[in-house]
N, C-alpha and C positions, 0 to 999 in steps of 0.2 A: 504493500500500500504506500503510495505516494501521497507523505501528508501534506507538505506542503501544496500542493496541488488540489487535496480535497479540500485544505481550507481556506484556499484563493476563490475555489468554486463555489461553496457554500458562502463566503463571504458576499461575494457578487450576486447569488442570487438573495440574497437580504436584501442587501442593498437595493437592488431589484423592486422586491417586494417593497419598501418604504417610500421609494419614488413615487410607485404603483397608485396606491394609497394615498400620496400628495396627490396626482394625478386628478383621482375621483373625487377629493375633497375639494379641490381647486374649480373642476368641471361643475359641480351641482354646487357652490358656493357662487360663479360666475354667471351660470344660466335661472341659476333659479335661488339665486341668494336673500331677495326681496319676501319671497315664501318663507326661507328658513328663518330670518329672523323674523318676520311676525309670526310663524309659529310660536318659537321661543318667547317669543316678548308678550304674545298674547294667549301665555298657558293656561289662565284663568287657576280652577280647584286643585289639590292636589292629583286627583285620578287624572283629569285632563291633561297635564303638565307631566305627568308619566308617559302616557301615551304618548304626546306632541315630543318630550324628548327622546321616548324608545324611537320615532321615525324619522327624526332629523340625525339623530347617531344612526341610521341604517341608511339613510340617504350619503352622509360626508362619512362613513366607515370609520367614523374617531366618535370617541365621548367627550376626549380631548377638546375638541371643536366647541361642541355643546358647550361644557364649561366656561370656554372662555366669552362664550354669548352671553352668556347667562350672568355672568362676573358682572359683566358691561351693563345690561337691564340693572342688575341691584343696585350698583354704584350709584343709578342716575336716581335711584328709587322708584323706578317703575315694576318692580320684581320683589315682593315679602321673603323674605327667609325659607318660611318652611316650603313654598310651592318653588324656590329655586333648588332646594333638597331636591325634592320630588322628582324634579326634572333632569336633576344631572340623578336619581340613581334609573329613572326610565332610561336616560342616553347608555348606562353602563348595560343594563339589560340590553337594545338595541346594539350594540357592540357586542356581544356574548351571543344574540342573533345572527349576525353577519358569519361569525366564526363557526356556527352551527352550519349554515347555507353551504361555506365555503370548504368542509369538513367535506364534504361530499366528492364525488368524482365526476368533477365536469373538466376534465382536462380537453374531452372534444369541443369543449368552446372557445377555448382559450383561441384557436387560429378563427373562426369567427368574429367573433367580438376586437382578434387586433384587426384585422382586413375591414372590419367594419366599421367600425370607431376611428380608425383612422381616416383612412377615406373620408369620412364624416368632418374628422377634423380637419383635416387638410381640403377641402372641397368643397364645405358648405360656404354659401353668403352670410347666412345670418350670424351675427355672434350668439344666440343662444345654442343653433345649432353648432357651430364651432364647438363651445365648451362641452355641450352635449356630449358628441365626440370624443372628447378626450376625458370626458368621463368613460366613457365606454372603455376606450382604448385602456385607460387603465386598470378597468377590469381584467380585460384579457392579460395584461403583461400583469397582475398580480396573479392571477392561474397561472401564467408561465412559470415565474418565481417558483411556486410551492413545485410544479415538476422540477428544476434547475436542483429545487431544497431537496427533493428526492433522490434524483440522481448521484448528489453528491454523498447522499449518507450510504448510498450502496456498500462504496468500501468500507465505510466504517463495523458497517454491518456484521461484516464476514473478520472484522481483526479479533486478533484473542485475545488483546489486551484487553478489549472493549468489557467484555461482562467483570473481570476487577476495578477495574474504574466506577462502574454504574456500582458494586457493590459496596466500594470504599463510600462513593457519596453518599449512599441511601442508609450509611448507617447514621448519619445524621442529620434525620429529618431537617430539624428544625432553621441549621443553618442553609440544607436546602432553599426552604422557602425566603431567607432571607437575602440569597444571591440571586432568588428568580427574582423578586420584587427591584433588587438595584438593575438587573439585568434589562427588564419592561422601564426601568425607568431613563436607564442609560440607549434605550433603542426610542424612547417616545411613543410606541404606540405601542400599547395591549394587544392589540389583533394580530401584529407582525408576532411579538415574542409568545403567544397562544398557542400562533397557527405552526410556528419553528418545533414547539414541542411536540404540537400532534402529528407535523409529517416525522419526526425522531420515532415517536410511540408507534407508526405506521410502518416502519423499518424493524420495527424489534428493537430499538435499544431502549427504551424508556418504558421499564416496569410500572404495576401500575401504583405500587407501594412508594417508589420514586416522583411517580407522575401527580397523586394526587397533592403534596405538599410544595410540586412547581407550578400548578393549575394556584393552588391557594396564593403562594408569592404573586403571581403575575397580577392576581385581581388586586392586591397590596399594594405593588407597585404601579398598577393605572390610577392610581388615588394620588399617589405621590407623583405625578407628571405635571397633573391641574394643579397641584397646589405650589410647586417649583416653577411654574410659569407665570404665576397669581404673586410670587413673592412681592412685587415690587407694588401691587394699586392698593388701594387705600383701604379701610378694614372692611369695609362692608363689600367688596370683589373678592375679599383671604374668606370670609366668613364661610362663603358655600363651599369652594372647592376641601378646607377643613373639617368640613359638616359629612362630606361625601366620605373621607379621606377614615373620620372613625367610624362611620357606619364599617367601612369594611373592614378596617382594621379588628373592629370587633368581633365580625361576623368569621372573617380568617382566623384569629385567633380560637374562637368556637370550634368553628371544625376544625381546628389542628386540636385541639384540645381533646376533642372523639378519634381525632385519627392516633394520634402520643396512645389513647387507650388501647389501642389495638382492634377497635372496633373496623367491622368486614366493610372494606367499601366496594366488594363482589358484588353486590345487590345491585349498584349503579347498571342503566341501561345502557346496550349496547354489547355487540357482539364481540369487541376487539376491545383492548385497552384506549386505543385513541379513542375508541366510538364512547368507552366510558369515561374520560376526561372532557371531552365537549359536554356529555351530559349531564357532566358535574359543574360545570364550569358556568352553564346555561340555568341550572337549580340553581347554584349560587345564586347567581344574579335576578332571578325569580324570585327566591324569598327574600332577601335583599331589599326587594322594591315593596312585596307585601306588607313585610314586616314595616319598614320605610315607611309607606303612606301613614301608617299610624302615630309612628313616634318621631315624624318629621316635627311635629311644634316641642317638644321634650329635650332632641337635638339642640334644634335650632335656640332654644333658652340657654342648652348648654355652653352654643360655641358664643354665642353672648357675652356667659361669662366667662370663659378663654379668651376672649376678642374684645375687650372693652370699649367702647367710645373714647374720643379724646378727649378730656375736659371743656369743660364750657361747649359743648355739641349741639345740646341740648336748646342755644341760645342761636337764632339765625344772623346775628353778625359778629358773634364771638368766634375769633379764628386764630391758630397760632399757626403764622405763617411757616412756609419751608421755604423763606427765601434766606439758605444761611450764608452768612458774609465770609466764613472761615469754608466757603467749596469754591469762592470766586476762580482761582488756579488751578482748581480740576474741572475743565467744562464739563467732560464725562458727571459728572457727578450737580455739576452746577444745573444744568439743564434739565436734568430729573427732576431738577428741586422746583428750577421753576414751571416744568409740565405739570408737577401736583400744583401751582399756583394756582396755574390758566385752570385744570380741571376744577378747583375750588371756584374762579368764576363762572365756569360751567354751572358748576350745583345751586350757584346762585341765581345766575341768569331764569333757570329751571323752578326756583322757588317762587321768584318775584312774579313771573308767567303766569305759572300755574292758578293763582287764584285770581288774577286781575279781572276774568269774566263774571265771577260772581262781585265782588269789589263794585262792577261798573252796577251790577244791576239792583243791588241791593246796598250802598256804600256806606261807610262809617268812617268818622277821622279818625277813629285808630288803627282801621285796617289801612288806611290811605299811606297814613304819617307810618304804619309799619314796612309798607314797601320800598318807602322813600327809601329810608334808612338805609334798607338791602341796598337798590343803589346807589349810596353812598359807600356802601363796602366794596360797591364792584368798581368803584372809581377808585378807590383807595388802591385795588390790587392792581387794577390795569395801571397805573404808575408807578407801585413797585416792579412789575413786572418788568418794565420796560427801563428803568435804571439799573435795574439787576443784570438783564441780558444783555444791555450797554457794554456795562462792567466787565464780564464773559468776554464779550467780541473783542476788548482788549488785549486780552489774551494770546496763546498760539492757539488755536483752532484747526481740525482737518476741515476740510468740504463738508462733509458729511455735518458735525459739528455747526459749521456758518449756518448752512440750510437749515439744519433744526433748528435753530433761534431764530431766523428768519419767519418761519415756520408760527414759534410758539408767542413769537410779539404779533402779526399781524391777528392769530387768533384772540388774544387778550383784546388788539382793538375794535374787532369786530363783534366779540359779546359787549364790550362797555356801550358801544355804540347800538349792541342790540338793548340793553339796559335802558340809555336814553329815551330811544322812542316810545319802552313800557314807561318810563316816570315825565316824558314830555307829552305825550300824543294818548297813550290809553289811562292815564290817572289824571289826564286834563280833564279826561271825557266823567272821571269819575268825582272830580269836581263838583264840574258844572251839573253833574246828577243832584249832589249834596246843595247845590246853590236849586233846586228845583226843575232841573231841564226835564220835560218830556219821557215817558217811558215810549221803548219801541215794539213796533207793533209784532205778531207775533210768529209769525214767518219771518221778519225779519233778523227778529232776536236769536231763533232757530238756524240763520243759517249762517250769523256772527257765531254764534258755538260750536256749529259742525268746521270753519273755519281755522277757530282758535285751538281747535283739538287736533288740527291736521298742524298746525305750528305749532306746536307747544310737542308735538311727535319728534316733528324735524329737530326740536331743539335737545330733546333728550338721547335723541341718533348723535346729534351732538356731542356730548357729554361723551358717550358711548365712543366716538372715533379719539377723542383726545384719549381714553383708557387704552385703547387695543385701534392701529392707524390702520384698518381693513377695509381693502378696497370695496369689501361686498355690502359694509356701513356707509359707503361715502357715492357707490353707487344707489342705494334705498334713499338717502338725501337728497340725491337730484329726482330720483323720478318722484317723491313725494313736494320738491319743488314745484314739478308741473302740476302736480295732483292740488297745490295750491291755488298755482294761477288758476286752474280751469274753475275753482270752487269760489275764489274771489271773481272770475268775468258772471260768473251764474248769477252771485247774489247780486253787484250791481245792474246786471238786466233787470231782475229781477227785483229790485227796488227801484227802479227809473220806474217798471210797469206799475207799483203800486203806486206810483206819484201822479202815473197818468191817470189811474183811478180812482185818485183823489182819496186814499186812507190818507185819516186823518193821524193815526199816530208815526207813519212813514214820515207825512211832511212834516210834523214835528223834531220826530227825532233825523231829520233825513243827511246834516252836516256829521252829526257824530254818528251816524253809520259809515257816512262815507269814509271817514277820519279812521274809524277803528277799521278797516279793511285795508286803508294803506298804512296803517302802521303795520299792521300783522302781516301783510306783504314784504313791510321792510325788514321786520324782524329775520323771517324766513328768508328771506335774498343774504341777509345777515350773516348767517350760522351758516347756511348752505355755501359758503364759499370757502369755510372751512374745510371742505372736500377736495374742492380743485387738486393741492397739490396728490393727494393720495390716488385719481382719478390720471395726471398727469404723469405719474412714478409710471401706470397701468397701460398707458398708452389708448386709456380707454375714453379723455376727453378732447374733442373738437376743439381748435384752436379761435375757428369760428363759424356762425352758422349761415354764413354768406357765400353762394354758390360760387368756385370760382370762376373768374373769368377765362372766356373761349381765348 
C-alpha cells in the first residue's frame, strides 16, 4: 500500500466534497436567497421555526448557514431567543436529513447532475438559472467526492495494520468522541466529516462500537462551528448558537453516558454498521429537536444567565462605546471596534423607527421627547465614528483595511442621516398631531403602515448586513427597495384619487401623508445603499440603469 498516495487521494477528495457543499450553498443562497431568509426571519412558533429551519438546512446542506441567519435576525431583535433555539436545532435535524439522503447509493447520478448543472451553469441567461446550476453541479461533484472517498479507502481496507489501529482507538471511547468533534470543527461542516465516516464504516474499517462515539463527536463538534464563527457579534448573535451548542452537548454526553454502560446499540436500524450510524445520527437529531421545542424557553433563561447584558442595556441611550483609543495602531482591531459602533447605530436607527407609526397616530410628549433623544445618540456616535476612523486612516493601513473604513464611515453617515428624517420629517408630522392636525383617513393610514413595515424590514436587513456583509442580505435590500417604491407610487395614486373624491379626512391630512411617504422613501434609499458595496464585491450590481449607447 502506497500511503502517501492514498492520503493525497483521500485528501483531494475532501477537499472535493467541501467545495461541493460551498457550491450548493452559494447556488440556492444566490437564486433563491430572498426565500431563505424570510423563511428564517419569519419563523413565527417554535414548531414552525423547526420546520422552516429543518428546510432551509436541506436547501444550503449546512446548519452552519442557518445559524448565522438566524444570529443576524436576533441581533437586530427581530428573532426571541427560544424560536431562534428552535430553528437552529430544526437546521441541525435538516442537516442529519441530507446525510441520510446522501447515505444512499446514487453514485449513477452523480454524471447527470454534473452534465447537467453545468451546462445549466454555464449556459443559462438568467442569473437565477445560472446559480440554479451550480447548485446542481454541486451536487453531482459532492457524489463524486464520496466515490473518490471510497476508492481511496480500498487500500486501507485490505492493510493489516488497519484492525490495530481501529482497536488501539476504540479502547478509548471517550477521547474518540472528543477528536471527532475538533475534527467537524476543524473541516466546518458536519455533513462533510459524517459523510467521511460512513463511507470509512462502508469499507469495513469503522466498527460500530468505534463508530457510535465519532457519530456523537461530530454532532459536538457542529455546535462548536456556529458558535467559533459567532465569537466576535454582540451577545444577543453568541446567545443562540451557545443555546444550540449545550443542547447537544448534553444530549452527547447522554448517550455516551449509555454507551460508557455498555449498553447494545445492535438495536439501531439498519442493515450495515454505516446504515446504523446514519440512523443514529438522524434519532439524535430527532429527539434533539422534540425534546428542544419544549425546553427551548428553560435554555434560552439559561444562556441568559451565561450571556449577561451589558450594563445600562436596559436604558435606550445608555451605551458604553467600543471606540477604544488604546487599538488606534492596530487597524485590525480598530475597525472591529468601530463596526460594533456603526452596528450600535444600527440598533438605534431600528428602535427610533420602529415605533414612530404609532407615535404619529396616537402621540405623547414623552414618546416624542423619547425619540428625540435616540437621535441625539445617533449623532453623538456618527461623530465618534468618524474621528475615530480618521484617527485609523492615519495609520499604515492594507487596501483591504482603507476600504473597510471607507466602508464603515459612509455607513455611520447614512443611518445619522436616516435618523434625521425620522426626528425632522416623521416626529414633525407627530407634532403637529399633538398641536391638533387632522387624523387620516382610513385606507390611507393602512397603506402608511403597510409602507413603514416594508422600511423598517429594509432597515433591520440592515443591521443584519453590518453583522454578517452577505451578499444574499444586500441583494433582499435592493429588491425590497423596489418593493418600496412600487408601494409608495400605489399609495400616492391612491391618495391623489381620494382627493378627487373629495374624502374629507384625505384632504385634511393630505401634506403629512405626503411628507411621511417621502420621508420613509428617504429613509429606505438611506440604509439600502449600504449594500452597494457588498453587491459590487459580487459583480452583481449595475453601474447604471441607462441603456448604453449604439
Amino acid at each position: 500500500m502506497n500511503l502517501p498516495a492514498v492520503a493525497l487521494e483521500l485528501a483531494a477528495a475532501t477537499v472535493l466534497m467541501l467545495y461541493a457543499v460551498s457550491l450548493v450553498k452559494k447556488g440556492v443562497e444566490t437564486a433563491w436567497g430572498d426565500l431563505v431568509a424570510r423563511a428564517v426571519g419569519g419563523a413565527g412558533g417554535r414548531p414552525r421555526a423547526a420546520v422552516y429551519g429543518c428546510l432551509v438546512a436541506i436547501a444550503l446542506q449546512s446548519s452552519t448557514a442557518v445559524a448565522m441567519l438566524t444570529a443576524g435576525f436576533a441581533i437586530s431583535g427581530a428573532m426571541a431567543l427560544d424560536v431562534g433555539l428552535a430553528v437552529l436545532l430544526g437546521a441541525d435535524l435538516g442537516s442529519a436529513l441530507v446525510v441520510k439522503i446522501l447515505s444512499f447509493d446514487l453514485h449513477w447520478l452523480a454524471p447527470l447532475l454534473i452534465v447537467g448543472g453545468g451546462l445549466l451553469h454555464l449556459k443559462a441567461h438568467t442569473r437565477k438559472a445560472v446559480e440554479a446550476g451550480r447548485a446542481v453541479l454541486g451536487i453531482g461533484l459532492l457524489l463524486l467526492s464520496l466515490q473518490m472517498i471510497g476508492h481511496a479507502t480500498l487500500p486501507l481496507a485490505q492493510s493489516p495494520l488497519l484492525p490495530s489501529a481501529i482497536a488501539f482507538i476504540g479502547g478509548d471511547a471517550l477521547t474518540v468522541m472528543i477528536l471527532a468533534a475538533l475534527f467537524t470543527w476543524a473541516l466546518h461542516s458536519s455533513v462533510a466529516a459524517i459523510l467521511l465516516i460512513l463511507t470509512f464504516a462502508t469499507k469495513g474499517l469503522v466498527p460500530l462500537d468505534v463508530g457510535v462515539p465519532l457519530v456523537l463527536g461530530v454532532n459536538l463538534g457542529g455546535g462548536l462551528i456556529a458558535l467559533w464563527l459567532t465569537r466576535g457579534l454582540p451577545v444577543e448573535g453568541r446567545r443562540l448558537p451557545l443555546g444550540n451548542l449545550l443542547f447537544r452537548a448534553l444530549f452527547s454526553a447522554a448517550a455516551f453516558a449509555v454507551f460508557a454502560l455498555h449498553a447494545p446499540f445492535a438495536w439501531l436500524p439498519g442493515g450495515t454498521v454505516a446504515g446504523k450510524l446514519v440512523n443514529l445520527h438522524l434519532l439524535f437529531n430527532a429527539m434533539l429537536v422534540l425534546v428542544g421545542l419544549v425546553t427551548c424557553g428553560a435554555m434560552g433563561r439559561l444562556v441568559r444567565l451565561l450571556t449577561p447584558d451589558a450594563a445600562g442595556e436596559g436604558d435606550l441611550t445608555a451605551h458604553i462605546s467600543a471606540l477604544d483609543r488604546a487599538l488606534i495602531d492596530k487597524p485590525a482591531q480598530a475597525l472591529a471596534a468601530a463596526a460594533r459602533e456603526v452596528l450600535h447605530m444600527g440598533n438605534l436607527t431600528t428602535r427610533m423607527l420602529e415605533p414612530v407609526m404609532t407615535v404619529i397616530q396616537s402621540p405623547t410628549r414623552g414618546a416624542v421627547d423619547a425619540l428625540r433623544r435616540i437621535d441625539g445618540e445617533i449623532h453623538r456616535a456618527h461623530s465618534e465614528i468618524k474621528l475615530y476612523v480618521a484617527a485609523v486612516n492615519r495609520g499604515v493601513l492594507t487596501e483591504e483595511q482603507a476600504r473597510r473604513g471607507i466602508e464603515l464611515t459612509e455607513a455611520a453617515i447614512h443611518l445619522e442621516y436616516a435618523g434625521d428624517v425620522v426626528a425632522k420629517s416623521l416626529l414633525q408630522m407627530a407634532e403637529e398631531r399633538l398641536a391638533g392636525a387632522g387624523a387620516f383617513s382610513q385606507d390611507g393610514w393602512r397603506e402608511l403602515l403597510l409602507l413603514h413595515a416594508a422600511v423598517f424590514s429594509n432597515v433591520r436587513l440592515a443591521a443584519n448586513l453590518l453583522v454578517s456583509p452577505d451578499p444574499v442580505i444586500a441583494r433582499e435590500m435592493v429588491r425590497q427597495k423596489e418593493h418600496v417604491r412600487r408601494l409608495m407610487e400605489e399609495s400616492s395614486k391612491n391618495h391623489l384619487e381620494r382627493l378627487r373624491q373629495g374624502v374629507a379626512a384625505s384632504i385634511q391630512s393630505s401634506d403629512m401623508h405626503l411628507e411621511i411617504v417621502r420621508a420613509l422613501k428617504e429613509v429606505n434609499s438611506l440604509v439600502t445603499t449600504m449594500a452597494y458595496p457588498r453587491l459590487r464585491e459580487t459583480g452583481d450590481l449595475l453601474e447604471s440603469r441607462l441603456i448604453p449607447a449604439a
